[in-house]
C-alpha positions in Angstrom: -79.2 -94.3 236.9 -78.5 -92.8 240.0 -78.5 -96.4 241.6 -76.4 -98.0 238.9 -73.8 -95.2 239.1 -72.8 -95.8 242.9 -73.3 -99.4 242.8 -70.4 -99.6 239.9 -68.6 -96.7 242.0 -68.7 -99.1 245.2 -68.3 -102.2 243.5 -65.2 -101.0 241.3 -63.6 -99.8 244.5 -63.8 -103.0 246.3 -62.9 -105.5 243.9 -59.9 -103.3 242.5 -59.0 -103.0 246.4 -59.0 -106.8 246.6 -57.7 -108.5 243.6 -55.1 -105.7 243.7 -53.6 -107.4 247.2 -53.7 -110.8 245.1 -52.1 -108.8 242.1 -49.5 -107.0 244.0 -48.9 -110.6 246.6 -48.2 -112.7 243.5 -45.8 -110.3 242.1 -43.8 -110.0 245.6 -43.6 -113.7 245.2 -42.8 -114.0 242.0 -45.4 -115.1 240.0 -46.3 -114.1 236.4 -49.8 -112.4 236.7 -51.5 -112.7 232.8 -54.6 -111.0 233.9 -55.7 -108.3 236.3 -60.1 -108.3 235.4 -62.9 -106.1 236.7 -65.7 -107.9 235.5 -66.0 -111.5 234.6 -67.0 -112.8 231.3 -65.9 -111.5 227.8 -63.6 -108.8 227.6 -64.7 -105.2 226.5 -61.4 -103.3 226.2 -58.0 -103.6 228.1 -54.3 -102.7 228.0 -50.9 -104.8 228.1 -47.4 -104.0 227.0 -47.5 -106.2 224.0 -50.6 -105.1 222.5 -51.6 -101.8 223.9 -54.9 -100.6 224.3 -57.7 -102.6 222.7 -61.3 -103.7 222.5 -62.9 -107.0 222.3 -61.1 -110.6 223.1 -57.5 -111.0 222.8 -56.7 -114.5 220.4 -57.2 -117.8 222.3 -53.4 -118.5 221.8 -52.5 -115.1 222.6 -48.6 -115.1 225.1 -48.5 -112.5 227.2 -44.8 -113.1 227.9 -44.8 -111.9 231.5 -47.0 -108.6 231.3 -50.2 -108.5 232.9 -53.6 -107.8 230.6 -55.5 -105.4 232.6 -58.8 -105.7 231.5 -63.0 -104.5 232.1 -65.3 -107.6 231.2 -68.7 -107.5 230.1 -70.1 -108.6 234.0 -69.6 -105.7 236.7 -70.1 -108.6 239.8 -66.6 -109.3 240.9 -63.3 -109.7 239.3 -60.3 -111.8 239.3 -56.6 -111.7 239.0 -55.1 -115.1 236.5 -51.9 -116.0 238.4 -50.2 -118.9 235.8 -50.3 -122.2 236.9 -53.3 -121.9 238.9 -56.9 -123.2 238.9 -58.9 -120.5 239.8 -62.1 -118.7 238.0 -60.9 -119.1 234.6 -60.6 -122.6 234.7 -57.9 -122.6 232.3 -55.9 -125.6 232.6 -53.5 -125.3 229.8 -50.6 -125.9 232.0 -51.9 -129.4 233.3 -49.3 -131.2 231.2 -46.5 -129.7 231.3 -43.8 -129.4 234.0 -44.0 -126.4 236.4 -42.5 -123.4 235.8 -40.6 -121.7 238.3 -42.9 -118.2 237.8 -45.8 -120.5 238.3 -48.2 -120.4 241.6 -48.2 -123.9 241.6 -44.0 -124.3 242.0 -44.1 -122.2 244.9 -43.7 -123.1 248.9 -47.4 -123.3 250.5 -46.5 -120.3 252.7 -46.1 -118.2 249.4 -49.2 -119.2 248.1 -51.3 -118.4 251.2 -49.7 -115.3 251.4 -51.0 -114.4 247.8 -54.3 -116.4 248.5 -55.4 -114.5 251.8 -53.9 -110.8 250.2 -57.3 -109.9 248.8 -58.8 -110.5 252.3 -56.4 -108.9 253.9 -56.5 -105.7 251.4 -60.5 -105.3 252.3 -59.4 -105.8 255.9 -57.2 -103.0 255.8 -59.6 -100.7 253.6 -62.2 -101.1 256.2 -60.0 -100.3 258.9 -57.9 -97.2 257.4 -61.8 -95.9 257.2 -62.5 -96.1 260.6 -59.2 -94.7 262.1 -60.2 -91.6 259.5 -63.5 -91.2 260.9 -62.3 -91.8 264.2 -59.5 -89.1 263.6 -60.9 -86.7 261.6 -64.6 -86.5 262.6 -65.2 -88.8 265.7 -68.0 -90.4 266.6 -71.4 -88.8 267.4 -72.5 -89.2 271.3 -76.5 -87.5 272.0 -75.9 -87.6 275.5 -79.5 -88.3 276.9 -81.6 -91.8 276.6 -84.9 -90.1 277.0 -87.5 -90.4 275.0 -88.4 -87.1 273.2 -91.7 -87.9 271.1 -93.7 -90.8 270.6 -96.1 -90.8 267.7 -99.8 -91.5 268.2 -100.9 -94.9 266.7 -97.4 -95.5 265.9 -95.6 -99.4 267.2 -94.0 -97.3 270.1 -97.6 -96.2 270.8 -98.5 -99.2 271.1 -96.5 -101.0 273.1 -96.9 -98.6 276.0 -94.2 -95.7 275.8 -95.0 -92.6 276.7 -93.0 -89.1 275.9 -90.5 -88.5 279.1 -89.6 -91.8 279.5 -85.7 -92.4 280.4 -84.4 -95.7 279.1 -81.8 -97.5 282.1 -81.3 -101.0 279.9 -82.2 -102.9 277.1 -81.7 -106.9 277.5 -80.1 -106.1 280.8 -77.5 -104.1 279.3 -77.5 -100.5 280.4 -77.4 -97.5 278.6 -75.7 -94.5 279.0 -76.5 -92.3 275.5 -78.9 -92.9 272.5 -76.6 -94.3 270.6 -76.5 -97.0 273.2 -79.4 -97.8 272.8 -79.8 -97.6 268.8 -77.4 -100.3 268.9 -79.1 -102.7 271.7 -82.3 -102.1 269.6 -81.5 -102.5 266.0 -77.9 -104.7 266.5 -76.9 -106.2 269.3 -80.2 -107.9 269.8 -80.8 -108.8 265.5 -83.7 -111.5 265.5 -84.6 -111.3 269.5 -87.4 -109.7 270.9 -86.3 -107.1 273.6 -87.0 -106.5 277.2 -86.6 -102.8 277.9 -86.5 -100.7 281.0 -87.8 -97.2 281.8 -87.7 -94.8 284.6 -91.2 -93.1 284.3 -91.6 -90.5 287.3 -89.3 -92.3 289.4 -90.8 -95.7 288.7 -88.8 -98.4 286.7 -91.3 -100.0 284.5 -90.4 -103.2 282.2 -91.9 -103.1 278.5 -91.6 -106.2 276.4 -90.9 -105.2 272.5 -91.6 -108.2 270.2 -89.2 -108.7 267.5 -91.8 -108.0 264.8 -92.6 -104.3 266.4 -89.3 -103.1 265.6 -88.6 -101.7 262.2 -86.2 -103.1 259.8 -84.7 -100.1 259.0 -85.3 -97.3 261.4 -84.4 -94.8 258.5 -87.2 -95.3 256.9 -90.1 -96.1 259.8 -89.9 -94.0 263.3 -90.0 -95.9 266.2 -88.4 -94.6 269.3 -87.0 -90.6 269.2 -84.8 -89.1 271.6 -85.3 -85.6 273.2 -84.5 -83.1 271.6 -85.4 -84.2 267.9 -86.6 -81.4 265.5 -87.9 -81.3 261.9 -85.5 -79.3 260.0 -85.7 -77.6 256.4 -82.7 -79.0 254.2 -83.5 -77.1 250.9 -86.1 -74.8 249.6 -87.2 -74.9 245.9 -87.5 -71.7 243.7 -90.8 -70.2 242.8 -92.6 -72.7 245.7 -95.0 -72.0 248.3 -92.6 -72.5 251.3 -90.4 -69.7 249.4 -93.0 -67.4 249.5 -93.6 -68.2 253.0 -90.7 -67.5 253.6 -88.8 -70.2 254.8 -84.7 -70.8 254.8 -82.5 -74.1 254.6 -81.6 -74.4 258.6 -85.0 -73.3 259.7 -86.3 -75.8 262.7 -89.9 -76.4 262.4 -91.3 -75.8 265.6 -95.2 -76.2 264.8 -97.3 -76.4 261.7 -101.5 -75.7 261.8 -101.3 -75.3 265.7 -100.1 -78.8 266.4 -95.7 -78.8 268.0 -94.2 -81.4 265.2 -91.3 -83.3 266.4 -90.2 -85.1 263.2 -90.3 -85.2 259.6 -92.3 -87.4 258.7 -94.8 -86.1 261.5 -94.6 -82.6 259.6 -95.1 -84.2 255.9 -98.2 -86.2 257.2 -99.7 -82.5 258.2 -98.7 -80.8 254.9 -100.2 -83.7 252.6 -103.0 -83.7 254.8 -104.1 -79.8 254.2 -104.0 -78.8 250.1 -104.6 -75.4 249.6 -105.3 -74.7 252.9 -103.0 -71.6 254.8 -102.1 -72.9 258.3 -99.3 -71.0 260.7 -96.3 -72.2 260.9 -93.6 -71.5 263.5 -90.2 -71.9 263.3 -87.0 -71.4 264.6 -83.9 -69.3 262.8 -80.9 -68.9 264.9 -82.3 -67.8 268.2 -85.3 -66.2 266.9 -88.7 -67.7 266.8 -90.5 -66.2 263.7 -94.5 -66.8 263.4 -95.1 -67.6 259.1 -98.2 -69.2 257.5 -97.8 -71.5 254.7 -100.3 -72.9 251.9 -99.2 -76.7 250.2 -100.3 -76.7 246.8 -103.1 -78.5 245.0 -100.3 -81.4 244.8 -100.3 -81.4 248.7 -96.9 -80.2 248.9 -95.0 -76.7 250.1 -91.7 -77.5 247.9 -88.9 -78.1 250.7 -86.5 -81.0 251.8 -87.1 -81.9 255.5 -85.0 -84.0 257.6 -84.3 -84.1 260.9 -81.9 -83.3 263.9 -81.0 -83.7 267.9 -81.1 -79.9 269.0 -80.0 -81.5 272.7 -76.7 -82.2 273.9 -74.7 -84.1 271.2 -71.1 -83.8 270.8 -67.8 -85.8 269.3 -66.1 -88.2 270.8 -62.5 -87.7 268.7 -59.6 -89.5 269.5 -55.5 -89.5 268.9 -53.8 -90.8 266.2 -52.9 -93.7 267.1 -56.0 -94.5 269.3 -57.9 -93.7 266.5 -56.0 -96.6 264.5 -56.9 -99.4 268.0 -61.0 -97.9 267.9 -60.7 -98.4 263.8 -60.0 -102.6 265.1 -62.7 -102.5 267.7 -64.9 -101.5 265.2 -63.9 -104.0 262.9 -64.2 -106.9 265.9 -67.5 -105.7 266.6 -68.7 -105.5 263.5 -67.3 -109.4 262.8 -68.6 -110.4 265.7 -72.2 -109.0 264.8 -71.7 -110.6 261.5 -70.8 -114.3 262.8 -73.5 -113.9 265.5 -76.2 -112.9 262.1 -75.3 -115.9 260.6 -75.5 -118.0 263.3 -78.9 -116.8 263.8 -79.7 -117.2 259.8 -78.5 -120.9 260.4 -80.5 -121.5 263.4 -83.7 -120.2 261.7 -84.3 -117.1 264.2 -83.7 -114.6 261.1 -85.0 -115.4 257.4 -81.7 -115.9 255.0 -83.4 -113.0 252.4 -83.4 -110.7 255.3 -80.0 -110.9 256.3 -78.3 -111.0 253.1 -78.3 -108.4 250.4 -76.9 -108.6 246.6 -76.7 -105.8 243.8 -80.2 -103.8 244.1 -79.5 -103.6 248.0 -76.2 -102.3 247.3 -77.0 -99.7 244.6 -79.6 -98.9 247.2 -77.7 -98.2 250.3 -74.8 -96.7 248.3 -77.0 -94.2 246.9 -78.6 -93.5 250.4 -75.3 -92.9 251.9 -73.6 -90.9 249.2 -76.8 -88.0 249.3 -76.4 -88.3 252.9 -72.4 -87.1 252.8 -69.1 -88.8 251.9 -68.5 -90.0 255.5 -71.6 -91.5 255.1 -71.0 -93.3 252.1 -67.4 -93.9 253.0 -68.2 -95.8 256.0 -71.1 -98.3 254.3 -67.7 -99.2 252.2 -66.0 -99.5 255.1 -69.0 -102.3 256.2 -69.2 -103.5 253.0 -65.5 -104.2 252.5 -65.1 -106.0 256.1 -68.4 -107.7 254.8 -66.5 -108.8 251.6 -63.3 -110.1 253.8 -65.5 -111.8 255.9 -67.2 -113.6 253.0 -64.1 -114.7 251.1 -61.8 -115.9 253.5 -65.3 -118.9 254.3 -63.7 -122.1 253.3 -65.9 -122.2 250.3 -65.6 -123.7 246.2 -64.2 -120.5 244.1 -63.8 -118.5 247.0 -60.2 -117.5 248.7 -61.0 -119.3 251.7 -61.5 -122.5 249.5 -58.8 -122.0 248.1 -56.8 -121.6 251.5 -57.9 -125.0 252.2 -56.7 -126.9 248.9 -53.4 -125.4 249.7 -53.5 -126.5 253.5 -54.8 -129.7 252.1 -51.3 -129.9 250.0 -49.4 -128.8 252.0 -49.9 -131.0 254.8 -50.0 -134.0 252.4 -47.0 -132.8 250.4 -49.1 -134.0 246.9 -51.1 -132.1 245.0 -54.4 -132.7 244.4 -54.9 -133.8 240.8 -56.2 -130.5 238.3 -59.4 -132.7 237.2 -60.8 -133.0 240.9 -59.7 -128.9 241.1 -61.9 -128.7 238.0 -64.9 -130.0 239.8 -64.5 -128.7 243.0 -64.5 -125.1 241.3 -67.4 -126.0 238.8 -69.4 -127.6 242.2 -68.9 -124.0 244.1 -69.1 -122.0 241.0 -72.8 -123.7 240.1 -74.0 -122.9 244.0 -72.2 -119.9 244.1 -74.5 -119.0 240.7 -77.8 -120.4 242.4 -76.8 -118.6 245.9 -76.6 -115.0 244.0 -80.0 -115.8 242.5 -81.5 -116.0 245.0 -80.2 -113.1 246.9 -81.0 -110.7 243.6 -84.6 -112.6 243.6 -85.4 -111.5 247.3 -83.6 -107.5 246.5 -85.8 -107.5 243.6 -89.2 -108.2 245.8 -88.2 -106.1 248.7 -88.7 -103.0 246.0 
C-alpha cells in the first residue's frame, strides 16, 4: 500500500504539472479545452460548470459549451487535456466534417499550436529545475571532502578486485577526483555500461585497478562496494520493550564495535547480529563525545530491535549557493542530467546496456518513490525532480501519441501549408498508440521480474 500510495502521489503530481501547461497554453491561445483528465479510460467522477460534480460517463452527445470537464479516469498511467479540433488521445474526430471553428486548435497559426504542444514539456522542465534551485538554495549540496577509502569488506567485489583500506583514489577513467562524491558519480554515472580503470595512491605508490562493468553494483544502496573514510553504523530508531532498549542503546548512537570486531557499516553490523542469537556480545558505541562500553543479546529471531543506517563522521559539509546562482546550478543540473540520459540511450541503442535495465515503468516507480519519501522530503523531492526532467525528455521524442509527434505533424503542416488529412492522423496515433501499449509491457514485465 505503501508503494501504491507514492506512486499515485508522484504520478498525480507530474501529469497534473504537465497537462496543466497544455491546459493553461491552449487557453492563452484561445482554444476551448472540453477536458482536463488524470487517468485515461472511463471516467470515475468529475466536475464542469454545466453539470457539477458527478460520477460515471458524461452522455456521448454531451456540449460542454466552452467549460472544461475536469475529470479522474479509471487508469492512473498518464493523462490528457481534449483541446477541440484536435487529434490527440481521444481520437475523437467529430469535427472532421465540418468547417473550423475559430476556438478550434486546428484554426490556429502553427506558432500557437507549438506553443500549446511543447507547454507540457516545458511545465516538467520547469518543475525539475525550480527543485534544484531549492535544493541548491535552501540546503546545498553535500561535499565528503576525502576520496579515501575507509573500509573494504572481506570477500566483498571490492575485495576482490584488489582494494585495500587506506587507499586514496586520484582518477577514475582519467578523470580526477577531488571528493567522494566525485567519484560516486565517475563510478555509478558518468561511466553507465563501461568497465572502469581506477587509480590509487597506496603508500605513495600509484597503482591502476581495472573494475569490470559486471563488479559494480546496480544500485549501490542496496550492495556496498567502495566506502569512504570515515563511515560509521549509526542507530536510527530503537523499538520499545527490545533487547537493544534494554541494552541501552539511543537513536544517534554510532556503533563503534560489536562481539570484539570495529564494524564500519550497517550491513557489516546486521551480518554480526543475525549471526549470534541469544548470545550477549559487547558492544561499544559512541554518544556525543563519550565512548560507552554496553553488551547486547539478539533474540531467538536473530535480531536486537533497532533501525541502523549509516553516516560520514569525516569532513562533510554544504556547498550552498546565492539566489540567483542557485537558479544557473538548478540548469547545470538539468544539462547534466540530459546529457547522462541521451548518452544511456545511446548506449541502450548500441547494445552496451540491456533496454530492461535502463528503463523503468510503475513498480520501479512506486519503488523508488517510496525509498526516497522514508529517506526525507528532499529526498523524495529530488527523484521528482529526475523523474519530471525524465518525463520532458521522453515526450518532446518525435514519437506517435507523444508531444514530440505531435510537434512534428504541426512542422510537417506548417511547412507544407496543408493539413494532413484526419484519417492518416487516425493511423498514425493508433500505430504509436499500439507500440506505445507493447513498449509499456514490456517495461512493467521486466519491473515485475526484478522483484
Amino acid at each position: 500500500m505503501e508503494y501504491v500510495i507514492y506512486f499515485a502521489i508522484t504520478i498525480g503530481i507530474l501529469v497534473f504539472i504537465h497537462e496543466f501547461g497544455h491546459f493553461a497554453a491552449a487557453k492563452l491561445s484561445g482554444m476551448r479545452v472540453d477536458v482536463f483528465a488524470i487517468g485515461f479510460g472511463k471516467r470515475l467522477l468529475g466536475w464542469n460548470k454545466k453539470t457539477g460534480f458527478s460520477f460515471g460517463e458524461l452522455p456521448k452527445d454531451f456540449d460542454t459549451e466552452g467549460n472544461t470537464d475536469y475529470r479522474l479516469s479509471l487508469l492512473p498511467l498518464g493523462g490528457y487535456v481534449k483541446i477541440a479540433g484536435m487529434v490527440d488521445e481521444s481520437f475523437d474526430t467529430s469535427f472532421a466534417n465540418k468547417e473550423p471553428q475559430p476556438y478550434e486548435f486546428r484554426a490556429k497559426s502553427m506558432w500557437k499550436k507549438i506553443f500549446v504542444i511543447t507547454a507540457g514539456v516545458l511545465m516538467n522542465l520547469l518543475l525539475a529545475w525550480f527543485i534544484f534551485w531549492g535544493g541548491n538554495f535552501f540546503q546545498g549540496k553535500p561535499v565528503t571532502n576525502t576520496t579515501t577509502i575507509g573500509y573494504v569488506n572481506p570477500n566483498s567485489a571490492a575485495d576482490s578486485l584488489g582494494f585495500e583500506s587506506g587507499d586514496k583514489i586520484i582518477s577514475i577513467n582519467g578523470k580526477d577526483v577531488s571528493n567522494w562524491e566525485d567519484v560516486r558519480a565517475e563510478l555509478f554515472i558518468n561511466s553507465l555500461g563501461e568497465d572502469v580503470n581506477l587509480v590509487v595512491d597506496r603508500n605513495g605508490k600509484k597503482k591502476t585497478i581495472f573494475i569490470p562493468r559486471t563488479k559494480i553494483p546496480e544500485d549501490e544502496t542496496q550492495v556496498s562496494f567502495l566506502l569512504p573514510e570515515g563511515i560509521k553504523p549509526v542507530v536510527v530508531d530503537v523499538l520499545e520493550n527490545s533487547p537493544a532498549k534494554e541494552a541501552g542503546l539511543k537513536a544517534g548512537d554510532l556503533v563503534l564495535a560489536l562481539n570484539n570486531v570495529p564494524v564500519f557499516t550497517a550491513p557489516q553490523t546486521t551480518q554480526i547480529i543475525k549471526s549470534h542469537p541469544g548470545v550477549k556480545m559487547p558492544l561499544i558505541v559512541q554518544r556525543g563525545n563519550d565512548t560507552l562500553a554496553l553488551s547486547v543479546t539478539p533474540g531467538k529471531d536473530a535480531m536486537i530491535g533497532i533501525q541502523i543506517g549509516q553516516i560520514v563522521t569525516g569532513d562533510v559539509y554544504y556547498q550552498t549557493y546565492g539566489f540567483f546562482e542557485s537558479f544557473y546550478q538548478g540548469w547545470l543540473d538539468i544539462v547534466r542530467m540530459t546529457d547522462l540520459t541521451f548518452n544511456m540511450l545511446g548506449k541502450v541503442f548500441a547494445g552496451e546496456i540491456a533496454f530492461g535495465k535502463a528503463f523503468g515503468g510503475p513498480v520501479k516507480i512506486a519503488q523508488y518513490a517510496a525509498k526516497s519519501a522514508d529517506s526525507g522530503i528532499s529526498s523524495f523531492l529530488y527523484f521528482l525532480a529526475l523523474l519530471s526532467l525524465s518525463l520532458a525528455i521522453l515526450n518532446i521524442m518525435p514519437f506517435p501519441v507523444l508531444d514530440g509527434g505531435h510537434l512534428v505533424i504541426i512542422l510537417i503542416e506548417g511547412i507544407t501549408r496543408k493539413e494532413i488529412p484526419i484519417k492518416i492522423k487516425i493511423a498514425i496515433q493508433n500505430t504509436g498508440l499500439i507500440l506505445l501499449l507493447l513498449l509499456m509491457a514490456f517495461i512493467i514485465y521486466n519491473d515485475i521480474l526484478s522483484l
